[in-house]
C-alpha positions as CSV (number, residue, x, y, z in Angstrom):
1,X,-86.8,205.6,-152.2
2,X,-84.7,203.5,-149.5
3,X,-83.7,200.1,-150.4
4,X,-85.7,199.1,-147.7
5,X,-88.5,200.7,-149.1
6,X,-88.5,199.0,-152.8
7,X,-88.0,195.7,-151.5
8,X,-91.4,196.1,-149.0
9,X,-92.3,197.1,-152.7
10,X,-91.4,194.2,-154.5
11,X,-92.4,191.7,-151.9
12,X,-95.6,193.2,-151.3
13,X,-96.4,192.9,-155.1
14,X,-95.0,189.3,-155.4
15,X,-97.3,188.4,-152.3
16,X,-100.6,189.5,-154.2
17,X,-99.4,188.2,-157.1
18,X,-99.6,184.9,-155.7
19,X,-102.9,185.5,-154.3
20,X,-103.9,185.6,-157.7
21,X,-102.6,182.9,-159.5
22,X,-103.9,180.5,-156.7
23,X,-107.6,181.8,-157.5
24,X,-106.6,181.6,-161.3
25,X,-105.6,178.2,-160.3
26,X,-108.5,177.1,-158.4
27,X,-110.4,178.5,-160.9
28,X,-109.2,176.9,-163.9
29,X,-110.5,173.7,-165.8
30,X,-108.0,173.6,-168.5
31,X,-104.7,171.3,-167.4
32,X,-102.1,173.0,-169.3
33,X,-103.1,176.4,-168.0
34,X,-102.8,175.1,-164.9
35,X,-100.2,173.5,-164.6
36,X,-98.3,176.6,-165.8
37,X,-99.7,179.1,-163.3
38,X,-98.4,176.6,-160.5
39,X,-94.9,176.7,-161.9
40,X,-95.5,180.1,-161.9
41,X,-96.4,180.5,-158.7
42,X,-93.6,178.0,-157.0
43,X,-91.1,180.4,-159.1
44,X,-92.7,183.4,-157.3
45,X,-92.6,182.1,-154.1
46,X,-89.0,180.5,-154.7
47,X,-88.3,184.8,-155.1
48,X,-90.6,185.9,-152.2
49,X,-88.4,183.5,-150.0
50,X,-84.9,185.2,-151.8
51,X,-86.6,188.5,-150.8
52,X,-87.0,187.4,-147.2
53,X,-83.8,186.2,-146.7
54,X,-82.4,189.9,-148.3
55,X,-84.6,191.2,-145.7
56,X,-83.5,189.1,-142.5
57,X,-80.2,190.1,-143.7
58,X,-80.1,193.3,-144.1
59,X,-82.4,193.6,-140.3
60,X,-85.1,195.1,-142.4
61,X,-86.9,192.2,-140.9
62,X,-86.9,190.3,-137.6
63,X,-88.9,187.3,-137.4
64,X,-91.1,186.5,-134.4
65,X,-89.6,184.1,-132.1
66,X,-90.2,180.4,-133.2
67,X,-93.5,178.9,-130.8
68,X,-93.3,176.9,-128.5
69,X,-94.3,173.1,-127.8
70,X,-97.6,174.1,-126.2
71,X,-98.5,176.8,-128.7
72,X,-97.6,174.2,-131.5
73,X,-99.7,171.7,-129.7
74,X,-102.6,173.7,-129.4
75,X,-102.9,175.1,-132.5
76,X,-102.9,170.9,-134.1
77,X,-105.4,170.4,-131.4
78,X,-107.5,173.3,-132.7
79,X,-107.2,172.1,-136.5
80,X,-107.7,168.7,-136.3
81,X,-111.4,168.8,-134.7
């Protein structure tokens, strides 16, 4: 296994990870519980973000050019019908 590889790996399960503890989260009526599955999940994304960085690093990742004004624009436009 590449390093590459393992860290698709590891992101990958941090992402659905956090898919589920934000339905556990929507989901649950008891405030304790919930308030520690969202400092949960803030710690998870504070590593999926490490991760990405690694990533962008390494140029096992390239992001997508930033959007422009207009795309930016539209896309408010869209959302706030």
């Amino acid at each position: 296994m590449t390093e590459k590889v393992a860290l698709d790996d590891v992101l990958s399960c941090t992402n659905s990870t956090i898919t589920m503890i934000n339905y556990a989260i929507q989901q649950s009526n008891n405030k304790n519980f919930r308030d520690t599955l969202v400092t949960s999940r803030n710690k998870l994304e504070d590593l999926q973000w490490e991760i990405y960085l690694i990533n962008k690093e390494k140029g096992y990742y390239v992001p997508a050019a930033p959007a422009g004004e207009a795309d930016v624009e539209q896309v408010k436009n869209a959302i706030s019908m």
